[in-house]
N, C-alpha and C positions, 0 to 999 in steps of 0.2 A: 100875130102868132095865134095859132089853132089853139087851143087849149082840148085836155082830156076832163071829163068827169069826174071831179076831187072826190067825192063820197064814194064812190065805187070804187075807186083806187086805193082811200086808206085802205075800205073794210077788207078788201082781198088782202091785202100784202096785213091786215092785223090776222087775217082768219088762217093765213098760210104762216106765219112766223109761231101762231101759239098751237095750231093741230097740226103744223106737217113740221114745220122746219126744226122747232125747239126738240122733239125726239130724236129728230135723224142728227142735228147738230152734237147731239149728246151723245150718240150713238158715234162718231166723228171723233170727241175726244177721246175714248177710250182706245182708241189707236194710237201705238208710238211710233208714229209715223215720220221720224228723227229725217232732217236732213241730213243728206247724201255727205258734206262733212262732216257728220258727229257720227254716223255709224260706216264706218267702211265696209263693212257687209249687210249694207240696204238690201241689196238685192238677191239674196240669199233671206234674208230674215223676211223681205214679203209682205213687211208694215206701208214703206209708201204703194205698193199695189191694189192694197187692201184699201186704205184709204180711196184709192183713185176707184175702187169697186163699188164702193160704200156710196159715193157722192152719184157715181153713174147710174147705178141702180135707184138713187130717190129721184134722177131729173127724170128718167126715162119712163117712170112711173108718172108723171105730170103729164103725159101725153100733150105738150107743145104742137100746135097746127104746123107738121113738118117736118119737124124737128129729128136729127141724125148724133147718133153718139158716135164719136170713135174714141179709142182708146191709142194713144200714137206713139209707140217707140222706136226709136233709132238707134240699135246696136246694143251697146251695153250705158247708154245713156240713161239717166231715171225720165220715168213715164209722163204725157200731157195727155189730159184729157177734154178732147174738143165737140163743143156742141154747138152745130149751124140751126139758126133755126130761119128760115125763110122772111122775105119780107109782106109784110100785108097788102093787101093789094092801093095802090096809088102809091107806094114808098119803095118803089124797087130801083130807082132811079136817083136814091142817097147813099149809094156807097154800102160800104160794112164796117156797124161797129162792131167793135170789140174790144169783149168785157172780159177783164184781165183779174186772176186771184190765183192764192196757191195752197198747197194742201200739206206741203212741209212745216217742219215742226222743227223749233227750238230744242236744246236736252232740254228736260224737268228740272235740274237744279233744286237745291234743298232748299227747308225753312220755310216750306207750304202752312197754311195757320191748322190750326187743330179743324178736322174734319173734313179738309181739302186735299187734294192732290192732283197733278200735272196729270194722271189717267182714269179720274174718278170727276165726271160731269155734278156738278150741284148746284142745282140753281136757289139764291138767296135772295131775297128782298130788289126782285126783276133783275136781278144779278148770273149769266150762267160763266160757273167757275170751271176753268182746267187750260190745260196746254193749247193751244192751238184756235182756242174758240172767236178770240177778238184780233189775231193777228196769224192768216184770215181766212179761220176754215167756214167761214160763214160765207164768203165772197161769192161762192158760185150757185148756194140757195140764196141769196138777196139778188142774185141778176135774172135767176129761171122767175123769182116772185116777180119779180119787176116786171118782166117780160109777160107773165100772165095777167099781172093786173092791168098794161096795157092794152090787151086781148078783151079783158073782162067788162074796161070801162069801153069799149070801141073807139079806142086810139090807135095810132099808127106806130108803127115802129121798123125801122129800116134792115136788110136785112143783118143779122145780130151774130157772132159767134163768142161763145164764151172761151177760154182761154184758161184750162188751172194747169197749173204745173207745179212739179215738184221738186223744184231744185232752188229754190228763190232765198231760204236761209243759206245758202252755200254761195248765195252770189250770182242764182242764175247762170251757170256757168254752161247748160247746155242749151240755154234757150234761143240765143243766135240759129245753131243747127237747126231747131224745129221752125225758124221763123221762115229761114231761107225754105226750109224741105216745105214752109206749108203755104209759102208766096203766091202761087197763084190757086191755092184754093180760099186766101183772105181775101184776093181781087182789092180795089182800092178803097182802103180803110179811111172812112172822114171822119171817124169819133171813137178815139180811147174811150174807155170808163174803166179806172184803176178804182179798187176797192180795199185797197191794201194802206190806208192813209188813216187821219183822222184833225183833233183840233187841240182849242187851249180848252172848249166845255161841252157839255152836251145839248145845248140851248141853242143853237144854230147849225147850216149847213157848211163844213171849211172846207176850202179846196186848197190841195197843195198845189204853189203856181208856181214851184223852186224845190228843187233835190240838189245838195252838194254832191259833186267829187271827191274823189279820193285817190290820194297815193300810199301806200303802204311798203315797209322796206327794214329790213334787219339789220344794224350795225353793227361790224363787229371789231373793238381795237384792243392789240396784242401786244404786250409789253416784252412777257417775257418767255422762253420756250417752257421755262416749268416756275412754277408761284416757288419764292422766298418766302424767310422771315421776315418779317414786316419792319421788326425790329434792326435789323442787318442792312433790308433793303432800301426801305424811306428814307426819303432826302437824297438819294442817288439816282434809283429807280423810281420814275413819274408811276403815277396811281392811273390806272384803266377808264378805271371812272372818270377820275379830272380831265381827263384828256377829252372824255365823250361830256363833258358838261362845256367843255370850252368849243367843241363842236356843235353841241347844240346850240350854244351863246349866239353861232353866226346866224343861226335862222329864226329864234325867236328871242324877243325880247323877256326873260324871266320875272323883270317884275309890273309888267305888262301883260303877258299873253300874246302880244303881235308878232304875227311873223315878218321877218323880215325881208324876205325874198319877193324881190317886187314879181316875179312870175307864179307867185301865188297870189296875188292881188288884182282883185279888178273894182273898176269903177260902177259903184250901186247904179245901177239904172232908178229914175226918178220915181216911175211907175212904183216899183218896188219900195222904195220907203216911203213912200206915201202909204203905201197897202201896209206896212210894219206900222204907219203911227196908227192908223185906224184899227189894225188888230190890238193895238197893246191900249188903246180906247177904251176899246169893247169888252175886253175883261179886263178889269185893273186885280192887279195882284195874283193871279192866273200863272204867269211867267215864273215868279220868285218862288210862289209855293209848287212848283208843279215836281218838286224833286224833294226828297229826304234827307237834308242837311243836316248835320249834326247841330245839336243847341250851340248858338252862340255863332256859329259858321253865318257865312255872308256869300251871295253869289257875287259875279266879277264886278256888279255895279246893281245898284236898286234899279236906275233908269230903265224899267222895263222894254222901252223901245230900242235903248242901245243893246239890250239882250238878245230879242230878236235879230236884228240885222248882226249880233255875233253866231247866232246859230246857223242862219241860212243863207249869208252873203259874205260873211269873215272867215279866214281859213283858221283851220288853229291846227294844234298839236295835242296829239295823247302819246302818251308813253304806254303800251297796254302790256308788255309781256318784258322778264329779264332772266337773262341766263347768267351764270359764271358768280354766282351769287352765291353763298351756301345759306342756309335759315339761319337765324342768330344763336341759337341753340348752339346751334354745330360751328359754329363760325369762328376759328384759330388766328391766332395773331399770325396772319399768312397777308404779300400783297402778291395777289393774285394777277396771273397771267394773262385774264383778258376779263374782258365784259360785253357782255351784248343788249344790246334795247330792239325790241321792239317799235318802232316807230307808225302810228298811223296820222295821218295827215288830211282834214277835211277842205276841200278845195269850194269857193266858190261857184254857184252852177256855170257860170259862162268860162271858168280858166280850163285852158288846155292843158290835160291833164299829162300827156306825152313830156311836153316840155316845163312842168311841176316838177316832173320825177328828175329828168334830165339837173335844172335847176338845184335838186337835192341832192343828187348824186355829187357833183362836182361841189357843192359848202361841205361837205363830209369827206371828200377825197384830195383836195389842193391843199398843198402846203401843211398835210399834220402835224399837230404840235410835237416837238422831240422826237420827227420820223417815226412815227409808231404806225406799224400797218394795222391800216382798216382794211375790211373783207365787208362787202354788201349781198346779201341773200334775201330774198322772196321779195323780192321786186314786184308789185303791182301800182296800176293806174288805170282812172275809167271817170270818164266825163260825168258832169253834172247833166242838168237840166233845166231849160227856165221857158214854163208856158207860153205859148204866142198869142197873141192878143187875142180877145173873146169875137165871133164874131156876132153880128147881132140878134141871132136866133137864140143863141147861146146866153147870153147876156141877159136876153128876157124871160128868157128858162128859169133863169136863177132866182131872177125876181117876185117871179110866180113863184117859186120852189120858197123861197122865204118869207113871204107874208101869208100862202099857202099853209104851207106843212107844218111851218115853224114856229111862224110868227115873230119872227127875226131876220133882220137880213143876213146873206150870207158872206162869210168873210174869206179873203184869201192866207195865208199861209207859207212864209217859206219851211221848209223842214232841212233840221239838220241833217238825217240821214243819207242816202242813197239807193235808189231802185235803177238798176243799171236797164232794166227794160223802157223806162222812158225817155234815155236818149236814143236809147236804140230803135225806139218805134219813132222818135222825131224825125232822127235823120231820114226814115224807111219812108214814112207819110208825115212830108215836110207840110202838105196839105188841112190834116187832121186838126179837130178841134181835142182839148184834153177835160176832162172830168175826173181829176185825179183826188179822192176824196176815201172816206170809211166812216166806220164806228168807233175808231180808237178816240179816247180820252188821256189827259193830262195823268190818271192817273189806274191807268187798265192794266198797268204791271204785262206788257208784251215785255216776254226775254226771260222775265224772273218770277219770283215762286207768286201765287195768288194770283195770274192770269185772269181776266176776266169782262165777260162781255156784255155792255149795257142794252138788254134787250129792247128797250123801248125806243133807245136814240139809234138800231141799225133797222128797227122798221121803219122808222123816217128816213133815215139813208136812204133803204129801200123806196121808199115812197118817192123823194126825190128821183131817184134813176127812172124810175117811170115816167115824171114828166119831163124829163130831160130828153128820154127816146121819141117821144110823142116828139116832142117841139125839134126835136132834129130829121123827124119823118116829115113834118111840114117845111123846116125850112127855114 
């Protein structure tokens, strides 16, 4: 493998994150640039536009050898902004990567610490605090750096387009449209680089090599046309709730957590738990502390390693939303006429997520207990993902990239969540290698109040993607 110039590479991608990007980043939060599902009138209010102005205007200012902005929308869809930047010469004959991030934003949510807030940039102790900065409004200054320090050290880099879109907290829901509308101006893509990821610390480089699925689905069971006294009715008339607890009884085990539906189970690939015992190795105690448990609370097991393979190969169940409930406050000796859950369901990346939901549908609708109708509303499902094996360029990339940059090797990662854009790019370039990675940390607070991005470990990110492009221009 070629190798790039290490010293020339940190000092650009240091000299470019503390004089160009730390401003403009800053400049980035102060935008509430809400996704397309938190504010239904995005497009009218002008924030994701702005946003998508703000990032264009600082790459377009780097003047990249080549390099083309457009600004790309379709209809009344929310905006992508795409930059091609050419390949160097000897690397025009690897494809096109593409580096993928987004510019959407969580709400703010309260209970920000004293002198923070979700629209107000402050950088602490190489800490920069606010909404949107660590999940990932940094994504597309850490790939235009990347790409210059390539340039700077005279390495190679194949040719590259970056990818921000704005709709990626909503689910991505119009990025399908742009991928087909921009198919053959991506021509044949051999290298993701997701920037939207991160680890269990900030001491190495992690790559996510696993995204769960998900099904998602509103239950709803109906007892009576109008709620009774409780007192009148009990004992006669079955309780809403009991019914939807003996429903969920079929699908998950309560004093377990396992689901029970074998179409939500699949068998771990070996690859993968081996790669879970070696992460839960590498940081011991990483896993148990990485959430705010109440004193005295316990996760589902100490066994750190069975923790992981619960997040990113096990499905589970959350209950997140309920209707038909009134707050306890207000709450009359009434037994009410229905109740609804919310149900979300995290799928294993290899289960078919079509026939998850199908699966669900029918444990909730055969044989209700005391014929009580149920009603199913907002029905969703959407594949996982599970990286394909490294090829060998790739591989030695990584290696350099962590005795290199880090000085640790690099670990792999299931994640529990879901980014529905990398199955959708797997399926598109079954070909491609993935570099699905970031600066998030165990404890960056993406979602909720004190956001925040560790500036030191996303210019070693940065740093990484540099040698990663280099080594995938050679080959």
């Amino acid at each position: 493998m070629v190798t790039v110039e290490q010293t020339t590479v940190r000092e650009t991608v240091s000299r470019l994150w503390s004089e160009e990007i730390l401003p403009s980043l800053s400049g980035l939060v102060e935008i509430p640039a809400l996704s397309e599902a938190f504010d239904p009138d995005w497009s009218a209010n002008g924030h994701l536009a702005a946003a998508v102005e703000h990032v264009r205007a600082w790459i377009t200012a780097r003047n990249l050898p080549g390099a083309t902005l457009d600004v790309v929308k379709l209809g009344d869809r929310s905006p992508v902004l795409l930059v091609d930047v050419p390949a160097t010469p000897g690397a025009e004959d690897r494809g096109t990567v593409l580096l993928y991030g987004h510019l959407d934003k969580q709400p703010p949510v309260g209970g920000w610490s004293d002198g923070l807030g979700p629209w107000t940039p402050v950088v602490r102790d190489g800490r920069l605090y606010g909404r949107g900065c660590a999940d990932d409004g940094y994504s597309g200054y850490a790939a235009t750096a990347a790409l210059e320090a390539v340039h700077a050290a005279g390495g190679r880099h194949a040719r590259s387009v970056i990818v921000l879109e704005t709709g990626e907290e909503s689910g991505s829901p119009d990025l399908p449209a742009y991928l087909n509308h921009l198919e053959d101006r991506l021509g044949e893509v051999s290298l993701v680089v997701c920037l939207d990821a991160g680890g269990n610390d900030y001491e190495r480089l992690w790559l996510t090599t696993s995204l769960r699925g998900m099904v998602q689905v509103r239950v709803t069971v109906g007892v009576l046309d109008s709620a009774q006294h409780s007192g009148l009715a009990s004992g006669i008339v079955p309780s809403s709730f009991r019914i939807l607890r003996r429903l969920l009884d079929r699908i998950e085990d309560s004093e377990t957590g396992e689901i029970k539906l074998a179409e939500l189970n699949v068998e771990i690939p070996a690859d993968r738990v081996a790669e879970a015992r070696a992460s839960a190795q590498a940081t011991p105690g990483a896993i148990r502390s990485a959430f705010p448990l109440l004193e005295g609370m316990r996760p589902v097991t100490d066994d750190e390693f069975e923790l992981l393979l619960n997040n990113s190969w096990r499905p589970t169940l959350s209950v997140i939303g309920a209707s038909g409930l009134p707050e306890p406050a207000n709450a009359g000796n009434v037994l009410r006429d229905s109740t609804t859950l919310a149900l979300s369901f995290r799928l294993p990346p290899t289960a078919d997520s079509a026939v998850a939901l199908a699966a669900v549908e029918k444990a909730l609708t055969t044989d209700v207990p005391y014929g009580a109708r149920v009603t199913l509303s907002g029905l969703e499902s959407a594949d996982g993902w599970n990286a394909p094996e490294p090829a060998p360029w790739f591989s030695a990339a990584l290696d350099e990239v962590g005795e290199g940059v880090f000085g640790a090797p690099a670990r792999g990662i299931g994640i529990g969540g879901s980014i529905p854009f990398m199955g959708l790019l797997a399926r598109k370039y079954p070909q491609a290698q993935f570099l699905v990675t970031g600066a998030l940390g165990p404890d960056s607070n993406a979602h909720v109040p004190d956001e925040w991005l560790n500036l030191a470990f996303a210019a070693q990110v940065t740093e990484a993607v540099a040698h990663v492009l280099n080594a995938h221009a050679h080959g």
